[in-house]
N, C-alpha and C positions, 0 to 999 in steps of 0.2 A: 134778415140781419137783426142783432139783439139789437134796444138802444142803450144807451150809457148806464141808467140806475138800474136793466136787468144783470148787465155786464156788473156792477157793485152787488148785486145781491147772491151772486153766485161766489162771492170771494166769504167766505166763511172763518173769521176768526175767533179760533179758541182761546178761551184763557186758561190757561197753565199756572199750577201753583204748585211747585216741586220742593221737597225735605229732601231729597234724595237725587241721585242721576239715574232717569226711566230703566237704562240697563240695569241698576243694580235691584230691582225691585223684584220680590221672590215669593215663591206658595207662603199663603197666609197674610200677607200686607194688603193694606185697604187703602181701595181708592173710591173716592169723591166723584160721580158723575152728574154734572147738576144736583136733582135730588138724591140720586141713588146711592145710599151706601152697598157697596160691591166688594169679595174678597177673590185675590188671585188662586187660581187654581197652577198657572204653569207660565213660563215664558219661554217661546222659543224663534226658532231662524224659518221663517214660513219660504224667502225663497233667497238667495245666496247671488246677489250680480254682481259679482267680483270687486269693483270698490263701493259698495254699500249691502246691507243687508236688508231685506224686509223684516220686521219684526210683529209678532203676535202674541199679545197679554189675553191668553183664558184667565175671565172673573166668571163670577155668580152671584145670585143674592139670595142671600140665605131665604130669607121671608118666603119670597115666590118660587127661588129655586130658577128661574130666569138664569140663563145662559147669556154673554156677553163675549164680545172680543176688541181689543183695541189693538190695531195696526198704525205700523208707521216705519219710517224708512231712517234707517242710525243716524244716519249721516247729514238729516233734514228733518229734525223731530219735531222744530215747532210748525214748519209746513205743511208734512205730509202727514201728521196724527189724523186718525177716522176711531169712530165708536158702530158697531156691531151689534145687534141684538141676533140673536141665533130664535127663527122662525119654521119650525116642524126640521125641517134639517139643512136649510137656506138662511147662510149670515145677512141680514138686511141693514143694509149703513142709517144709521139714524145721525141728523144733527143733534147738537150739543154745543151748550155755549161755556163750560167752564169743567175742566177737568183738575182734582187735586190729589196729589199722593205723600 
């Protein structure tokens, strides 16, 4: 059984700084990952559960050329956001304290 402050460290909040609503963000817009500056490549519907959709923003970073992906669910976007680094051909979830677009 966890105790209390491992049970707090597992709660992972993001911070969010939106010009725009996540949906409307499209190829070529640039988002803010901590340090990274990252540009979209595509957004789409990764899996479709009838009253919510999963969603998935392919970036990049120009410099490195680095693959990203940010997931999250329409219908719960400030709780369920996750950040992706794409590792040989396995997405690996990385924390992250502050996301901007």
């Amino acid at each position: 059984m966890k105790n209390k402050s491992e049970k707090l460290e597992e709660i992972n909040e993001i911070e969010i700084s939106s010009s725009k609503p996540i949906s409307q963000l499209k190829k070529g817009d640039k988002v803010k990952v901590d340090s990274l500056a990252l540009e979209i490549d595509s957004q789409y519907i990764l899996l479709d559960h009838g009253s919510t959709k999963e969603m998935a923003i392919e970036l990049f970073d120009q410099k490195t050329d680095k693959d990203y992906q940010i997931r999250y669910f329409s219908d719960n976007i400030e709780n369920s956001i996750e950040f992706y680094e794409l590792s040989e051909i396995i997405y690996n979830k990385k924390p992250i304290k502050k996301i901007e677009w």
